[in-house]
C-alpha positions, 0 to 999 in steps of 0.5 A: 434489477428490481433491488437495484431499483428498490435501492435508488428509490431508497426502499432498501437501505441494505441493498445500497450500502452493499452496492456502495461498498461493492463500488468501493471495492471495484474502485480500489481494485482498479487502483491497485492494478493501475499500481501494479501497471505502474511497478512493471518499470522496476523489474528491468531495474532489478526489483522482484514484486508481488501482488495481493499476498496474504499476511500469515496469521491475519486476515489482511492482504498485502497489495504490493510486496517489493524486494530490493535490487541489492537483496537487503530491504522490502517494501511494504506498498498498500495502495489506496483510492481517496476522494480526489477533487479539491476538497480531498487534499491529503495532507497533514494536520497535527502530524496525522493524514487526513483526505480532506477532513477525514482522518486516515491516519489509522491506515498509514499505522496499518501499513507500518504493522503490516511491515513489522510483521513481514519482516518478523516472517521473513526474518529480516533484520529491524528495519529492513522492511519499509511501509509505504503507501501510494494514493491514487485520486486525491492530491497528495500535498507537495506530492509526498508525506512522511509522516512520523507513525509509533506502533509497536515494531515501528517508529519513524516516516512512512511515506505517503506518495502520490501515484506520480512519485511512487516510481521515481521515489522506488528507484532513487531509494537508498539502496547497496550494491545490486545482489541479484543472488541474495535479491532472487533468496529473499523474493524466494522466501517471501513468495514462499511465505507471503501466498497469494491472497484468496 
């Protein structure tokens, strides 16, 4: 109680910031269960999806991981919590994502290297894994972005959807015939490979 109190007071600098990043954490944790609540309404559709899977060879953690209906693509899904409020749009200047004046341009690139390296440990074909990412908070103009993201392995849209699109946009994505058999072989390998984050 005493370094919370001390932290207030602005006795101990380290102590807020370790709280600030704590409160941060606590905040994207409860974003990516809200996502997560959200993803339930696929399965009935045929989807399989994982949550909080670790990148093989990397310390990063992948927040969602979806296999299509049809068994021929995967969705990479990074959830994020953004300062909501009308000074936090997030929208594009000069082709990069920004919250309000913050540049977040270098976390929709994540998510376009995350999927490189999926599909490179699943073995699946050049681009067949798609990046995407889900904002909670923040309005998202127009309700989505693509913006267009170069990184190596990448180069095309990633989407960048407000929380009330992900849905809707999941089950309109183009997609094949519904392949239980070869949907049910690629959610095998991927939980297979892609284990649970510790």
């Amino acid at each position: 109680m005493w370094r919370r109190v001390l932290a207030w007071l602005g006795w101990n600098p380290a102590a807020r910031r370790a709280d600030a990043v704590a409160a941060r954490w606590d905040l994207g944790a409860a974003a990516e269960a809200e996502t997560a609540g959200m993803l339930r309404a696929l399965h009935r559709q045929g989807w399989h999806v994982f949550h909080d899977r670790a990148l093989p060879g990397s310390r990063a953690n992948l927040d969602h991981v979806l296999v299509s209906p049809c068994g021929t693509a995967v969705v990479v899904l990074d959830t994020k919590r953004w300062r909501a409020g009308s000074m936090y749009p997030t929208c594009l200047v000069r082709g990069r994502v920004h919250c309000g004046t913050e540049d977040r341009h270098g976390q929709v690139e994540a998510v376009a290297r995350y999927a490189v390296r999926v599909g490179r440990v699943l073995g699946m074909p050049a681009g067949s894994v798609w990046p995407l990412l889900v904002v909670h908070g923040s309005a998202v103009d127009g309700g989505e972005l693509a913006p267009n993201v170069v990184v190596e392995g990448w180069s095309g849209p990633v989407y960048v959807l407000s929380a009330d699109r992900l849905v809707s946009r999941l089950a309109a994505a183009p997609k094949g015939v519904r392949d239980p058999g070869r949907a049910a072989a690629v959610a095998g390998r991927a939980d297979q490979v892609l284990r649970p984050y510790h």
